[in-house]
C-alpha positions in Angstrom: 0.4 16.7 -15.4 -0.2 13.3 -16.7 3.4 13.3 -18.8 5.0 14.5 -15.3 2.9 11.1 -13.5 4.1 8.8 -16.8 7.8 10.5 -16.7 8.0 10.3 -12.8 6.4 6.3 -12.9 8.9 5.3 -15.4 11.7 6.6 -13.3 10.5 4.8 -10.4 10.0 1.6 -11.8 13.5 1.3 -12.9 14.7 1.8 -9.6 12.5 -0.8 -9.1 13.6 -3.1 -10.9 17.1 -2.2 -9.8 16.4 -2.9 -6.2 14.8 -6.3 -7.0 17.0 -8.1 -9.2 19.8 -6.3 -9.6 21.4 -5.3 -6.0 22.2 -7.5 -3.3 19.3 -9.0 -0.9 20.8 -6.8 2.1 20.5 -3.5 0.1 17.2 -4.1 -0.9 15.9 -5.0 2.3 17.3 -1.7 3.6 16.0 0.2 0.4 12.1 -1.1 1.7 12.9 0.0 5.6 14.3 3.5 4.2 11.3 3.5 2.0 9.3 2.6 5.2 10.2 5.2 7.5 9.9 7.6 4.6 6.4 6.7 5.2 6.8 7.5 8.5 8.1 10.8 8.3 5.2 11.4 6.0 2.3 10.3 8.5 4.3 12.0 11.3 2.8 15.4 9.8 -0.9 13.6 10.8 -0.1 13.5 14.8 -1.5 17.0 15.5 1.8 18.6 15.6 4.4 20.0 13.3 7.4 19.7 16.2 10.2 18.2 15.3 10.5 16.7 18.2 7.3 14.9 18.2 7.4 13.8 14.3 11.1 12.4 14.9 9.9 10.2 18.0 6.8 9.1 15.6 9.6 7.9 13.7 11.6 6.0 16.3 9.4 4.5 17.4 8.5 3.1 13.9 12.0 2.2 13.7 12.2 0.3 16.7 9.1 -1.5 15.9 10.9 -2.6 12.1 14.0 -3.4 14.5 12.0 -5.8 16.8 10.2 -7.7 13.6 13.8 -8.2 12.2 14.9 -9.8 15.7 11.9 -12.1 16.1 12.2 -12.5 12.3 10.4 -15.3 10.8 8.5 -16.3 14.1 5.7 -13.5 14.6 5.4 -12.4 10.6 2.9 -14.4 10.3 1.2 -13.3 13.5 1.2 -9.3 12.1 0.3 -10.4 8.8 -3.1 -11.8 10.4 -3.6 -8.5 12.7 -3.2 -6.4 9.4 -5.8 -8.5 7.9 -8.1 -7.5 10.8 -7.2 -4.2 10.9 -7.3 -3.4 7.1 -11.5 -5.1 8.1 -11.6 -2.6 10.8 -10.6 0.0 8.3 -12.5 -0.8 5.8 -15.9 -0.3 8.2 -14.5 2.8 9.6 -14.6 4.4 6.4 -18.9 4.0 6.1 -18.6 6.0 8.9 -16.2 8.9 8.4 -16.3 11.6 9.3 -15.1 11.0 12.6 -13.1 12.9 14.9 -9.5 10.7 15.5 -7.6 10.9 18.7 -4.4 12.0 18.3 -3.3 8.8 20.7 -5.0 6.8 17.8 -3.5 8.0 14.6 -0.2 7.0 16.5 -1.7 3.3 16.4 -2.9 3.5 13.0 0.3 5.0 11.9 2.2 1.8 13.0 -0.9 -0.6 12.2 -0.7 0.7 8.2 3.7 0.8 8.5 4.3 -2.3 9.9 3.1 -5.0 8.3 3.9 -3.6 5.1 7.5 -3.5 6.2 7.1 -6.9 6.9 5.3 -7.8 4.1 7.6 -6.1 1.2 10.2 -8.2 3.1 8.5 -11.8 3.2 7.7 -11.5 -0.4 11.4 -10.0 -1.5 12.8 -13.1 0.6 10.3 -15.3 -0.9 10.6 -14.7 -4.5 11.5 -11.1 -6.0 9.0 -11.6 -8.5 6.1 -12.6 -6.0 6.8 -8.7 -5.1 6.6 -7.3 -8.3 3.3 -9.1 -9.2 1.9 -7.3 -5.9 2.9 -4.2 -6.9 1.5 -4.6 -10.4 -1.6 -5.4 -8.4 -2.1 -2.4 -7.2 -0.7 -0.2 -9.9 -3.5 -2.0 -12.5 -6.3 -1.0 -10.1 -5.1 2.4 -9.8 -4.4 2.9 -13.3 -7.6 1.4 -14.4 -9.2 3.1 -11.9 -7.4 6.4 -13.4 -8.3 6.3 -17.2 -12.4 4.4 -17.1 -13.2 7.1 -13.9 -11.6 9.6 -16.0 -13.8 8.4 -19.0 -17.2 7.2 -17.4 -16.9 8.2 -14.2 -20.0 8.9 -12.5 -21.1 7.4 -9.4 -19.1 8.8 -6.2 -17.7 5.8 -4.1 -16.4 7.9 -1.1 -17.3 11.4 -1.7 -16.2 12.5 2.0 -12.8 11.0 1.7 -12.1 11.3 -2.2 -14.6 12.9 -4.1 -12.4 11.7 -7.3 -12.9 8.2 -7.1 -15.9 6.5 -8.6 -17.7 3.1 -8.7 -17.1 3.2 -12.3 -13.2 3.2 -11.7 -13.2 0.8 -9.1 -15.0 -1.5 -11.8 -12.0 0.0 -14.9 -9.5 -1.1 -12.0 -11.1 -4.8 -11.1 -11.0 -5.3 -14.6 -7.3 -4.7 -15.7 -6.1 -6.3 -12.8 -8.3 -9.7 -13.8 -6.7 -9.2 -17.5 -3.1 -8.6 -15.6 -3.6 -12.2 -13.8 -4.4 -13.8 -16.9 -1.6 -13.1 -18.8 0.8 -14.1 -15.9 -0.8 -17.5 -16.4 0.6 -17.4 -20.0 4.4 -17.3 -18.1 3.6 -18.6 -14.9 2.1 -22.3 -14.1 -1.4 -21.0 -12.6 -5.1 -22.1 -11.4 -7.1 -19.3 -12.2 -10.2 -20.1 -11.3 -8.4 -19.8 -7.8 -5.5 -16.8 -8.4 -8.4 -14.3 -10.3 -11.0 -13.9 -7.6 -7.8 -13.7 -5.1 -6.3 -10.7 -6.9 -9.5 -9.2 -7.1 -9.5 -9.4 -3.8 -6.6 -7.9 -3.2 -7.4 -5.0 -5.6 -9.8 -4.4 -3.5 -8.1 -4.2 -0.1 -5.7 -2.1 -2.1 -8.6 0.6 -2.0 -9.1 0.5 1.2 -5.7 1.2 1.8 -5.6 4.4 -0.8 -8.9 5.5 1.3 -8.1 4.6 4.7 -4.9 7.3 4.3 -6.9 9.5 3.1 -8.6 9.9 6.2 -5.9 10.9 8.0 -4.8 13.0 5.0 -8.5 15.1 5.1 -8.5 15.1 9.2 -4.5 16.3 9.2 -6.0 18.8 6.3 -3.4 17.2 4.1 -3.9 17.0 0.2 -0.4 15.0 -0.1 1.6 13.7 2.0 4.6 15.0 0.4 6.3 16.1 -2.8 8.9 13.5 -3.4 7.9 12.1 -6.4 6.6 14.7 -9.0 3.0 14.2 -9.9 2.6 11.8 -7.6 3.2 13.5 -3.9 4.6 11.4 -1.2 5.8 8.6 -0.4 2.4 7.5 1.3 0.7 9.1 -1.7 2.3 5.8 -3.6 2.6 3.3 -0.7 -1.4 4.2 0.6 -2.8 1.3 -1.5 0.0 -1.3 -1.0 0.2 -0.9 2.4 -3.3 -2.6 2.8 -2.9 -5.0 -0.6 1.0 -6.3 0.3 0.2 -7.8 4.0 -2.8 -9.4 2.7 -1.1 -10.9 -0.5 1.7 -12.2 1.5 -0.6 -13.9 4.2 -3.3 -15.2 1.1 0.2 -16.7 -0.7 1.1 -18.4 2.6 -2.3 -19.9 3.8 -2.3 -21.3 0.3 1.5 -22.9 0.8 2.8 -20.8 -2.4 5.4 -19.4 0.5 
């Protein structure tokens, strides 16, 4: 299993790095919405019904949403970068208190409160700089993979245990800590204050976690394990996109109350 994650990871960060720096601006941007309403399609199986029907309006509607931020495109981005923040806060309370029953109206609202912002996130930071994206990705994959290998190791004390019973305080701490070493050596490429960029990528670790756990909750009410099988070893899309859809809108809005973008 872990040679299929490392194989299937390796894959996907080369068509990574394709779609960043390789291919022009317009087919990357469409790359992220495709990737987007993937997501979608994903969280559509979470709306109480498998209809076709139903799951392809889900999507539309997601669509339409992506199609309205491009139109009004830079005016409001900062406007649903902030309601992210507050609902990723929202989230984040919400999960001391699961379980809890959720409306099927309401997993409609989360669906497009966790898909759009990270649309328009993944496209303020592309726009902004390429590599601004990257480093949010690598972000999240740090915590993850830290998370991973010391939970793994010394794993012990349950942080969620009736939304992932995998994850651990001891992994969240393995994950914090690669990301800080991760944000020190950018600083050996990269002009940085770090007594200012550390504790904000912590941060953002953090949220990232929140994001991971937040879709799980739908995952465990839907009775889900993965949201799909796309990538091998992985799952879904959402399954790889849980955690940045929480860490991305709140990096972007952090770089921009800071005037980096």
């Amino acid at each position: 299993m872990l040679k299929q994650r490392i194989t299937t990871a390796i894959i996907a960060v080369a068509v990574l790095a394709i779609v960043l720096f390789v291919v022009p601006p317009i087919v990357a941007e469409l790359f992220i919405a495709a990737l987007v309403l993937a997501g979608a399609w994903e969280w559509s199986a979470f709306l109480g019904s498998r209809s076709l029907p139903v799951r392809l309006t889900f999507i539309a509607v997601i669509a339409a949403l992506m199609v309205a931020v491009g139109l009004y495109w830079p005016d409001n981005v900062t406007l649903i970068l902030q309601l992210a923040l507050v609902w990723w806060l929202v989230a984040l309370v919400w999960i001391f208190f699961f379980p809890t029953p959720i409306p099927i109206g309401l997993r409609w609202v989360c669906g497009a409160l966790v898909l759009i912002p990270l649309y328009a996130a993944l496209v303020k930071l592309y726009q902004a700089d390429p590599s601004l994206l990257l480093f949010a990705l690598l972000i999240v994959w740090a915590a993850d993979i830290g998370a991973y290998f010391t939970g793994k190791r010394f794993g012990r004390v349950k942080l969620a245990p009736s939304i992932s019973p995998g994850k651990t305080w001891e992994g969240v701490i393995g994950g914090l800590l690669l990301v800080a070493i991760l944000t020190v050596a950018r600083s050996f490429w990269v002009e940085t204050d770090l007594a200012v960029l550390v504790p904000f990528c912590l941060g953002v670790a953090g949220v990232s976690i929140v994001g991971d756990l937040t879709v799980s909750m739908f995952k465990r009410t839907a009775g889900v394990k993965d949201s799909g099988k796309l990538f091998p070893g992985h799952g879904g899309v959402l399954d790889r996109i849980d955690s940045v859809s929480a860490a991305a809108p709140v990096f972007a809005l952090g770089l921009e109350w800071t005037g980096l973008i």
